[in-house]
N, C-alpha and C positions, 0 to 999 in steps of 0.2 A: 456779393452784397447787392441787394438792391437798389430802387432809384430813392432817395431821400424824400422826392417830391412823393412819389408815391403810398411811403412807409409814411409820411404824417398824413397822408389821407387816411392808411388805412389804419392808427392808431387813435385820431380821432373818431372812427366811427367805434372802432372799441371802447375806447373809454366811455362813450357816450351811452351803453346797455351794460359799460359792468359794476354800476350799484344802482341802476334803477330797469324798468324794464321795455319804458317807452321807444322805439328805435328813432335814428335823427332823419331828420330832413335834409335836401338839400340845400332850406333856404338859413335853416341851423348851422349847416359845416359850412357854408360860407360864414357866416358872423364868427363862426369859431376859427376859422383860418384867416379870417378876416381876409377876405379875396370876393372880388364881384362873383353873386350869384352866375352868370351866365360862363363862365370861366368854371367852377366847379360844376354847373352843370352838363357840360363838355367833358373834365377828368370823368367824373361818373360815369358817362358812356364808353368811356378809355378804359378801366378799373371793368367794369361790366364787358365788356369785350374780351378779357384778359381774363374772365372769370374769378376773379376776386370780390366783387361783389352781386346783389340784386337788385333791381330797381325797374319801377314803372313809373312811366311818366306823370308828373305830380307828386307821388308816392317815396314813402321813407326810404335809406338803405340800407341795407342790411350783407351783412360779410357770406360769403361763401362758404364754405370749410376750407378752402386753398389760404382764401382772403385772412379766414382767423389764425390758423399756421400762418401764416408769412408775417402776419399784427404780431400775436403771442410772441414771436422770435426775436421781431426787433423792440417791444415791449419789456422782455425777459434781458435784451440787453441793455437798454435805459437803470430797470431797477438795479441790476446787482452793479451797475456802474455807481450810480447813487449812492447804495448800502457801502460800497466799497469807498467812495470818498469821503463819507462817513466816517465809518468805523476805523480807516487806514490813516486819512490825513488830514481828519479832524475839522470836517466842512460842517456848518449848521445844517437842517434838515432843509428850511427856508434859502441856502445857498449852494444846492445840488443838482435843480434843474436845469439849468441854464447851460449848466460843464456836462452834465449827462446829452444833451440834444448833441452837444458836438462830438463828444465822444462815440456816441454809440455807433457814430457810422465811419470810425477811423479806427475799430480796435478791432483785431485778428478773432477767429474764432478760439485759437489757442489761448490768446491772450486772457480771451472772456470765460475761458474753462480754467484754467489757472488759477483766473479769480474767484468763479462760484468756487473752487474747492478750497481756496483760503478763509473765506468767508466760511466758511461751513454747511455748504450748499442752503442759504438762508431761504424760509419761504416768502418772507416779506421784506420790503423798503422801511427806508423810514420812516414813512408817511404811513405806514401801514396797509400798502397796498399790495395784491400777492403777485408774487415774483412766478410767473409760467415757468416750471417745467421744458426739460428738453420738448417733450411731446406738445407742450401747450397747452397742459394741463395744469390749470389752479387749484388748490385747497383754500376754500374760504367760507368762513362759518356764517350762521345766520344773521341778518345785520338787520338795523333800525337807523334811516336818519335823524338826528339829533330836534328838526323840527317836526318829525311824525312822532315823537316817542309821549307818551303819555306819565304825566308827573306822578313821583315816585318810581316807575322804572330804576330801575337796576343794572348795571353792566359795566362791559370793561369796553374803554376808548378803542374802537378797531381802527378809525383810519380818520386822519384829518389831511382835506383836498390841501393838494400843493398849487392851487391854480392862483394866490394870493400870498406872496411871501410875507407881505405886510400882518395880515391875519395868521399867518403860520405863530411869527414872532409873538403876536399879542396872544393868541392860545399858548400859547408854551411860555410866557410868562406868567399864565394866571395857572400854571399846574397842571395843564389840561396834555397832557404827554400819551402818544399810543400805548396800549397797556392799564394805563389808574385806573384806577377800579370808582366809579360815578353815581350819582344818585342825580338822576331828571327834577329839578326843582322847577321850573317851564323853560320853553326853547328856549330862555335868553340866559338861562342861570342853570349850572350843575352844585352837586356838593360833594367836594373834594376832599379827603380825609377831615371831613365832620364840620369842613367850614365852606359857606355858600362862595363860591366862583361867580359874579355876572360876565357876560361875555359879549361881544358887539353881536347886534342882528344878525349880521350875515353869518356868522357859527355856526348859526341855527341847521345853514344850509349845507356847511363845511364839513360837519362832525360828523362820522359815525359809529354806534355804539353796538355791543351783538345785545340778540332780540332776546 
C-alpha cells in the first residue's frame, strides 16, 4: 500500500483531466487540497522525483504512466468500495465518500477482489464514474457537460460529481438519477419522463450527460 498523502495527490490530479481535458495547476491542487501553495509545490517536486508525475516550473501537471497506474489503482479501490456500500449496506450515493477515503487504504487486496466479484466486477460507482480495471483501464462513453449541452439535446444521465453531497441530494430528489433518460431544456432545467426538472445553478456544472 501506498503513502495516503501521496495517493490524494495523485488522485486529484486524475480526477482533475477525467471529464474535461484542461490539465491542473499547481496553484489549483493546492485550493483543491486546500494546503498552502508552497507546500504542494514542494510534493510536486517529491511526486516528480519519484516519477509519478511532470511538471515545469510554473507549468501544469500532469501523471506519468507509473503515476496513472498507481492513481487508477487506488481510484479502482475508492469506487468499487462505494458501489459496495451501496448496493451491500444500503449507504445513500451522497453518503459513501467520506467511508470510501477511509476504507480504501485499510482494505487488503483480497479483500478488494472478493468484492469486485461480488458486485459483479461493476464498471461504474454510483455517481457514475468508471470503476479502472485491474490494468487501469476505463470504459467510458462520449459525454457532454450539462452546462455545454445545447437545448433539446438528448441522453442518458452519465455521471453526477460527488464533490457536493448537498447537491447530490437535491438532484436525486428532482429525478435526476445516473442512467434517466433527459431532454436539455437549458443548463438550469432538464425534462424528465415528459415533466420539466429545474435544478440549482451549480448542476449545470455537476451533470453529465453522453453526447
Amino acid at each position: 500500500m501506498g503513502s495516503p498523502v501521496i495517493d490524494d495527490y495523485l488522485k486529484r490530479i486524475y480526477h482533475h483531466t477525467e471529464w474535461q481535458d484542461s490539465r491542473i495547476t499547481p496553484s489549483q491542487l493546492a485550493t483543491e487540497l486546500g494546503l498552502a501553495p508552497s507546500s504542494v509545490t514542494e510534493m510536486v517536486r517529491k511526486l516528480a522525483a519519484q516519477g509519478l508525475v511532470t511538471h515545469r516550473p510554473y507549468g501544469p501537471v500532469s501523471l506519468t504512466p507509473e503515476g496513472e497506474k498507481r492513481a487508477a489503482a487506488i481510484i479502482r479501490r475508492h469506487r468499487l468500495i462505494e458501489t459496495w456500500l451501496v448496493n451491500e449496506f444500503g449507504y445513500a450515493w451522497d453518503e459513501v465518500h467520506d467511508e470510501a477515503e477511509i476504507l480504501e487504504h485499510a482494505i487488503s487486496d483480497r479483500l478488494l477482489e472478493g468484492i469486485d466479484e461480488r458486485l459483479g466486477r461493476p464498471r461504474f460507482d454510483p455517481h457514475g464514474d468508471a470503476i479502472p480495471d485491474e490494468s487501469g483501464a476505463v470504459d467510458r462513453a462520449p459525454f457532454v457537460l450539462l452546462s455545454e449541452a445545447t437545448a433539446g439535446h438528448t441522453g442518458h444521465v452519465l455521471r453526477v460529481s460527488d464533490r457536493d453531497p448537498q447537491l447530490l441530494r437535491v438532484v436525486e430528489a428532482a429525478g435526476v438519477s445516473v442512467g434517466a433518460e433527459v431532454v436539455v431544456h437549458d443548463p438550469g432545467a432538464l425534462v424528465v419522463d415528459g415533466a420539466r426538472v429545474d435544478l440549482p445553478p451549480e448542476a449545470a456544472a455537476a451533470v453529465w450527460l453522453t453526447a
